[in-house]
PyMOL commands that place a pseudoatom at each C-alpha (Angstrom):
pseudoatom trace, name=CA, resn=UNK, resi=1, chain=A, elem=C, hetatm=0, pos=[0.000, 0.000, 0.000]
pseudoatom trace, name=CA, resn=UNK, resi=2, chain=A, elem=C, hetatm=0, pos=[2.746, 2.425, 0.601]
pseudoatom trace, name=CA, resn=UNK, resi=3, chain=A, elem=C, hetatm=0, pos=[4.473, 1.725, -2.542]
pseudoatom trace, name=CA, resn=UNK, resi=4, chain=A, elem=C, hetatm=0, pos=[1.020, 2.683, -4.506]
pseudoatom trace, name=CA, resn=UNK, resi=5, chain=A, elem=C, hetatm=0, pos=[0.788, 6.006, -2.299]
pseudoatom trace, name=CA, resn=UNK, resi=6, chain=A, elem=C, hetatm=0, pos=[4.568, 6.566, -2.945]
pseudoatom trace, name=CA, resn=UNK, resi=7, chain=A, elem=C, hetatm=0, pos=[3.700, 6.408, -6.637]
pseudoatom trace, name=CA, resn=UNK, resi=8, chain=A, elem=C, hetatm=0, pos=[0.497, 8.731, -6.680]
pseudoatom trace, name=CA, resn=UNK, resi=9, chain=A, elem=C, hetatm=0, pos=[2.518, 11.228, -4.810]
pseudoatom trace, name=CA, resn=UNK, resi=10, chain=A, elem=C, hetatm=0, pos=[5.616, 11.283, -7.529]
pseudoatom trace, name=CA, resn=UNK, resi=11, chain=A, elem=C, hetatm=0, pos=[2.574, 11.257, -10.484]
pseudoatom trace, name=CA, resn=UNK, resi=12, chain=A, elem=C, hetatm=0, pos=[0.710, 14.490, -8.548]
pseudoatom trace, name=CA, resn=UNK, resi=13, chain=A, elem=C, hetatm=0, pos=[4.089, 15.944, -8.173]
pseudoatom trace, name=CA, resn=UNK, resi=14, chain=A, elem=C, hetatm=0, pos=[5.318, 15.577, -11.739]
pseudoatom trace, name=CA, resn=UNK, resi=15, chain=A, elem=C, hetatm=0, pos=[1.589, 16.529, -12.548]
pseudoatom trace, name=CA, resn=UNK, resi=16, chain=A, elem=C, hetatm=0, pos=[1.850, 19.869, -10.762]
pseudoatom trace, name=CA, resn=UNK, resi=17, chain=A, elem=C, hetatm=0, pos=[5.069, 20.766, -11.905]
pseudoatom trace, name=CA, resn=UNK, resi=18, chain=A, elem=C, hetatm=0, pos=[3.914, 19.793, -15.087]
pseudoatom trace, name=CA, resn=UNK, resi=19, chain=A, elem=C, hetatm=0, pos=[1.102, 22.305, -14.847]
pseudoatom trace, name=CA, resn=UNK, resi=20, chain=A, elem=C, hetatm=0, pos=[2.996, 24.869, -13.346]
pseudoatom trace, name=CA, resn=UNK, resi=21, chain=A, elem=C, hetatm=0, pos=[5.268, 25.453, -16.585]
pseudoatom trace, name=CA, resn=UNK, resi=22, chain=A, elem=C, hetatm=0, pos=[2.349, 25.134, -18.798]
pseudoatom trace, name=CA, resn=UNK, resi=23, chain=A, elem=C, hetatm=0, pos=[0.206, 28.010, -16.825]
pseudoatom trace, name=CA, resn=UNK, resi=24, chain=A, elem=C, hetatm=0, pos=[4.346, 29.749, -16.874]
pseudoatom trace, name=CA, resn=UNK, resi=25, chain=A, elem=C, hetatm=0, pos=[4.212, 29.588, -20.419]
pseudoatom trace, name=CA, resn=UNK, resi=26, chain=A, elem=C, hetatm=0, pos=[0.616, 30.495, -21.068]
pseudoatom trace, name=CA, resn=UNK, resi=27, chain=A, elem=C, hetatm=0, pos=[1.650, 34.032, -19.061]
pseudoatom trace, name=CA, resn=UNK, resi=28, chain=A, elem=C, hetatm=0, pos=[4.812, 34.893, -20.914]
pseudoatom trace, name=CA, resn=UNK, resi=29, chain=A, elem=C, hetatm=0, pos=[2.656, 34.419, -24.589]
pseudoatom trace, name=CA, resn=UNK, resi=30, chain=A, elem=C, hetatm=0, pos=[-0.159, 36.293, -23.829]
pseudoatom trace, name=CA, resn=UNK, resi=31, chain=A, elem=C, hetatm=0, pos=[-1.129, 37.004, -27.521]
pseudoatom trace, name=CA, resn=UNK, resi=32, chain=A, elem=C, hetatm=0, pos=[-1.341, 33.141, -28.713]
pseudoatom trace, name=CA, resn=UNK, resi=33, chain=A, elem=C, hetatm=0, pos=[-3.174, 32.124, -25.396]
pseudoatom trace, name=CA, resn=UNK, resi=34, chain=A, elem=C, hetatm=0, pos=[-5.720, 34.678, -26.322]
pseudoatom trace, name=CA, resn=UNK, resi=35, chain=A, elem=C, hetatm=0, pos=[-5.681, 33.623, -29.871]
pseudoatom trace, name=CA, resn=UNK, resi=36, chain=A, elem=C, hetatm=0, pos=[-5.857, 30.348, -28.999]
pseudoatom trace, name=CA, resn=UNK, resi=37, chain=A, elem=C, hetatm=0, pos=[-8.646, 30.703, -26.875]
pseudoatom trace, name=CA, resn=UNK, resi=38, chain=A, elem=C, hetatm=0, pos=[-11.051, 32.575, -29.419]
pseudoatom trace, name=CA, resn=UNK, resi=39, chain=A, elem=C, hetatm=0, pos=[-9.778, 29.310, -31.872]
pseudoatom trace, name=CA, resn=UNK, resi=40, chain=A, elem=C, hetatm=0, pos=[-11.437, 26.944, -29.640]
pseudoatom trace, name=CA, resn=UNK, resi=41, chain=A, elem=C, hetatm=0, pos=[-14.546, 28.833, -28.520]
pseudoatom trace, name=CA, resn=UNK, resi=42, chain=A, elem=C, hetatm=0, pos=[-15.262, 29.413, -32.311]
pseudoatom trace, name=CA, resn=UNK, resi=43, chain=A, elem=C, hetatm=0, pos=[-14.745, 26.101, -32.905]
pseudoatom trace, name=CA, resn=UNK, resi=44, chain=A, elem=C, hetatm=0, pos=[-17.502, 24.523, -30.757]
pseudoatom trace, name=CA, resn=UNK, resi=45, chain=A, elem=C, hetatm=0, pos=[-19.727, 27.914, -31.276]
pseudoatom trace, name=CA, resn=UNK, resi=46, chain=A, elem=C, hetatm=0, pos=[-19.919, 26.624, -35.028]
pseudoatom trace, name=CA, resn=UNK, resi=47, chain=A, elem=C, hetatm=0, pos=[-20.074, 22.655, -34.665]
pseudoatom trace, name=CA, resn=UNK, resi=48, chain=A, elem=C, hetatm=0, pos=[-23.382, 23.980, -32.011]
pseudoatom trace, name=CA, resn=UNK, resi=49, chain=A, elem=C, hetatm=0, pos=[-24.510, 25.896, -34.556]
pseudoatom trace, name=CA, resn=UNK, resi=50, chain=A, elem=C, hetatm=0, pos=[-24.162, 23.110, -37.881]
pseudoatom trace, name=CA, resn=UNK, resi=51, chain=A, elem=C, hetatm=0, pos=[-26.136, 20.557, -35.538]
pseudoatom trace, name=CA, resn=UNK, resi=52, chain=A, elem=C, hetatm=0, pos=[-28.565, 22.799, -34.391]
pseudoatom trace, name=CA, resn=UNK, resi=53, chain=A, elem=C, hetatm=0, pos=[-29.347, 24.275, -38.170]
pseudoatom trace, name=CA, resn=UNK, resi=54, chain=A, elem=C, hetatm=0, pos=[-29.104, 19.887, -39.204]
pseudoatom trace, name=CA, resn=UNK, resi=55, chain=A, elem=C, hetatm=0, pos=[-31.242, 18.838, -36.225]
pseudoatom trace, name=CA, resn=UNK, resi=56, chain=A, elem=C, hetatm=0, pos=[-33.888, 22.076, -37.624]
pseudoatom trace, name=CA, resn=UNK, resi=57, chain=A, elem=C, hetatm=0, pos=[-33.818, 20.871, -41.125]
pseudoatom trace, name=CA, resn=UNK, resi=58, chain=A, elem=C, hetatm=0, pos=[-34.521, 17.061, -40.148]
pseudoatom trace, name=CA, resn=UNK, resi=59, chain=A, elem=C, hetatm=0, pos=[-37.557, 18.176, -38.436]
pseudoatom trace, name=CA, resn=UNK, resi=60, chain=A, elem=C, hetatm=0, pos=[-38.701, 20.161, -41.203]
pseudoatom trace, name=CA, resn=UNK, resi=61, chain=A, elem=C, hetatm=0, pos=[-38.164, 17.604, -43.440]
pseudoatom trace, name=CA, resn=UNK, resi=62, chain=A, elem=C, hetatm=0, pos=[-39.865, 15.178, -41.524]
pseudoatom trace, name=CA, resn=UNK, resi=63, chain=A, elem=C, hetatm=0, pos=[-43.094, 17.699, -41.141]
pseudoatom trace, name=CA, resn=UNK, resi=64, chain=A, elem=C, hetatm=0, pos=[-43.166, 18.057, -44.943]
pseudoatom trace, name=CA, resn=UNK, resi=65, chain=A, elem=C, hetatm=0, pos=[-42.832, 14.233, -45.008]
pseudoatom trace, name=CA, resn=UNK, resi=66, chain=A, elem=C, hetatm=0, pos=[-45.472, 13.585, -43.048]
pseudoatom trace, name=CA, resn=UNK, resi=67, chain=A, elem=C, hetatm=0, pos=[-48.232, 16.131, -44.275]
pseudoatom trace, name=CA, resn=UNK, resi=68, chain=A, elem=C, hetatm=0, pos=[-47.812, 14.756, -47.605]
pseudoatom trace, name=CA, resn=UNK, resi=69, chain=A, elem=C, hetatm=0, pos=[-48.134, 10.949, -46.598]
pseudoatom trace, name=CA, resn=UNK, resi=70, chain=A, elem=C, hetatm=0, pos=[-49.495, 9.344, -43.591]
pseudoatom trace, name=CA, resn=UNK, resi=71, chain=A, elem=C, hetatm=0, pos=[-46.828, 6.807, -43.433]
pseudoatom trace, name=CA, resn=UNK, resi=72, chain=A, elem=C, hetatm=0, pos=[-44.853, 6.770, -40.236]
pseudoatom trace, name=CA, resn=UNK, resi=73, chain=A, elem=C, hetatm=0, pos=[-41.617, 4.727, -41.798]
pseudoatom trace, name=CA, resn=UNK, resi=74, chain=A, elem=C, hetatm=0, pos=[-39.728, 4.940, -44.633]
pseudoatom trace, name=CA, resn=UNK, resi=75, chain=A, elem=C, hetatm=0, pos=[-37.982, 1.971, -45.951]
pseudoatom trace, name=CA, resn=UNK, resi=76, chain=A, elem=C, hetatm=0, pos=[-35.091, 2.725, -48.355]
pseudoatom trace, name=CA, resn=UNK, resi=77, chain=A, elem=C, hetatm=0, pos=[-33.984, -0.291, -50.865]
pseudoatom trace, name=CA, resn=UNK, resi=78, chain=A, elem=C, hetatm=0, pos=[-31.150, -0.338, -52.872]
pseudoatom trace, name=CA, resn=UNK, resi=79, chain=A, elem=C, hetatm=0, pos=[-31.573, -0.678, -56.464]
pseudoatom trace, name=CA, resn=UNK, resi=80, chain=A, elem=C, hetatm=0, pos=[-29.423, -4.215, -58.048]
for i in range(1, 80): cmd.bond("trace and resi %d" % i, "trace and resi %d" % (i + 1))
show_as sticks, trace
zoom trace
């Protein structure tokens, strides 16, 4: 038991150091971490938008669908 607590305290300490250069490094490049922020919250801002306009369309579709026809299920068959 004390050789598995001896390891989790050398993996939290390499852990910490670890993060304490990357948060070091994120403070002396101020302009890419900013950057680099607006990258990723653009990023998932448009893949929210693309499946929210796809999720809209699907259930348009599938009104259109099903004013035209009362059938619940479509079956697609491929042609041989």
């Amino acid at each position: 038991m004390s050789i598995l607590l001896a390891r989790l305290s050398r993996e939290w300490s390499s852990a910490a150091s670890g993060a304490g250069v990357a948060l070091s490094k994120l403070r002396l490049h101020p302009l890419r971490t900013a950057l680099s922020i607006c990258g990723v919250i653009l990023g998932v801002a448009s893949l929210v938008a693309i499946l929210t306009v796809l999720g809209a369309v699907r259930r348009l579709a599938e009104s259109q669908f099903t004013s035209v026809t009362s059938a619940t299920t479509l079956k697609v068959v491929q042609r041989q």
